[in-house]
C-alpha positions in Angstrom: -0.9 2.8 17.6 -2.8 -0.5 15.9 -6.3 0.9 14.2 -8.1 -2.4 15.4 -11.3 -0.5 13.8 -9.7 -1.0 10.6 -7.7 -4.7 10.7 -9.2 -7.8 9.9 -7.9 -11.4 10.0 -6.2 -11.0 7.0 -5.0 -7.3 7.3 -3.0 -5.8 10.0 -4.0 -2.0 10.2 -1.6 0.6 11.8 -1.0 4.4 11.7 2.0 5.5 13.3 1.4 9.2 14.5 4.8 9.4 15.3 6.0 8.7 11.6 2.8 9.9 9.7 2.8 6.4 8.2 0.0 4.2 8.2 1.5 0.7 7.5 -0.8 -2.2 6.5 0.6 -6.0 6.2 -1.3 -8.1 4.1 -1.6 -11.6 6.7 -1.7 -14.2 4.4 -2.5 -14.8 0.3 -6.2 -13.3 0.3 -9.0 -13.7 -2.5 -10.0 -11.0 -4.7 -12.7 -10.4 -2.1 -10.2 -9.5 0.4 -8.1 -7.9 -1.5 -11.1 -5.3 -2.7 -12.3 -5.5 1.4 -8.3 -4.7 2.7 -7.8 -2.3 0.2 -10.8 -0.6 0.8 -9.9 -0.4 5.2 -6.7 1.2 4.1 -8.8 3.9 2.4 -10.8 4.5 5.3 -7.7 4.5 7.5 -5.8 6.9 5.4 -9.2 9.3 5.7 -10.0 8.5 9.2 -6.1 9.8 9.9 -5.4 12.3 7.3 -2.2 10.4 6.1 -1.0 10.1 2.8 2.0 8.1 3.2 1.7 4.4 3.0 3.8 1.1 3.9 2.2 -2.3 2.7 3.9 -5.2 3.6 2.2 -8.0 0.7 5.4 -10.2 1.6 2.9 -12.8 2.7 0.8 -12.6 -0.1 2.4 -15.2 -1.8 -0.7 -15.8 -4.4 -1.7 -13.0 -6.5 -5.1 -11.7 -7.7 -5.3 -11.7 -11.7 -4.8 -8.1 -12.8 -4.9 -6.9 -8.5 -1.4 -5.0 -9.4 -2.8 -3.0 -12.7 -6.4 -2.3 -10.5 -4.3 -0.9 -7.2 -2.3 1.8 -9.7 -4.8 2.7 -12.0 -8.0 2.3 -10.2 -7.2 2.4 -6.7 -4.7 4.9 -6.0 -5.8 7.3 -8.4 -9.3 7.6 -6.4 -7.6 7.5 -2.8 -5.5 10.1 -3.6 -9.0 12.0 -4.9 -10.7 11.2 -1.8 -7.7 12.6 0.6 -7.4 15.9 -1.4 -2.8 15.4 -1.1 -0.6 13.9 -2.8 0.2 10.0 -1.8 3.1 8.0 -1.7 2.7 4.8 -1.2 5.6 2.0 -0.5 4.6 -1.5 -1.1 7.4 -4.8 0.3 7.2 -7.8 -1.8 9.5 -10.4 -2.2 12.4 -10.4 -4.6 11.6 -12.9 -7.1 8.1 -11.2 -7.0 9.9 -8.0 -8.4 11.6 -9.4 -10.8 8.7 -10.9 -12.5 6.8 -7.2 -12.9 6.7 -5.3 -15.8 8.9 -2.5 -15.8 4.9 -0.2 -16.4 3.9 -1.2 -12.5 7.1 0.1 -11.2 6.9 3.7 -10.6 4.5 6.3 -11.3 5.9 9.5 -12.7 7.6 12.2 -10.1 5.1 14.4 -10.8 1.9 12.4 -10.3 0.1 13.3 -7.3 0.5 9.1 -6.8 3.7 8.3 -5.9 3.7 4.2 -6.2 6.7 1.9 -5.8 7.8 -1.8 -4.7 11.1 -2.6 -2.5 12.2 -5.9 -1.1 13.8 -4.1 1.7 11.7 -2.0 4.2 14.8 0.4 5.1 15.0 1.6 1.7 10.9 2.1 2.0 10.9 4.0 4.6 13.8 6.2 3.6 11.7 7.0 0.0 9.1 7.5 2.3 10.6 9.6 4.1 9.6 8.9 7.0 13.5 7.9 8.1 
């Protein structure tokens, strides 16, 4: 089911009742402007459907916003996961050397924290942290 209400030209928004993921693929390299504006439809997506479990395909987003990685897990997150009142997981696809390049802190957020946050190359091994596979 594509949430039209919530995409934009350089954010494809979809919630897949079926799964009880709401998936979001980033179009193209945005500016911080549309990173703030993309991230911010995905919030009201995730409240408008009650779903805490996120796919975000930034494969495309080949430049990156100074500091967008460090705002998304210590800003972001945190207050989405206020705002929904459950925990959220939240699976994010990026290319390999991408990966690679991050420091080891923007990897993984504790297996307690009530934000689950981490990056895969491969969208099978997403979904299945996801569990939503």
């Amino acid at each position: 089911m594509n949430s039209d209400l919530f995409s934009s030209t350089f954010l494809e928004v979809t919630y897949r009742p079926d799964l009880g993921l709401l998936m979001g693929r980033w179009l193209r390299s945005v500016t911080e402007t549309e990173l703030r504006l993309g991230y911010n439809a995905l919030h009201r997506a995730a409240l408008h459907h009650g779903c805490g479990h996120w796919l975000i395909d930034s494969r495309r987003r080949v430049c990156r916003c100074p500091n967008s990685a460090e705002w998304v897990t210590t800003q972001y997150l945190p207050q989405v996961q206020q705002a929904l009142g459950e925990p959220l997981r939240v699976g994010v696809l990026v290319l390999p050397d991408y990966l690679a390049s991050l420091p080891q802190a923007y990897s993984n957020c504790s297996a307690t924290s009530p934000v689950q946050f981490a990056r895969f190359v491969d969208e099978g091994a997403a979904n299945v942290w996801l569990g939503v596979l």
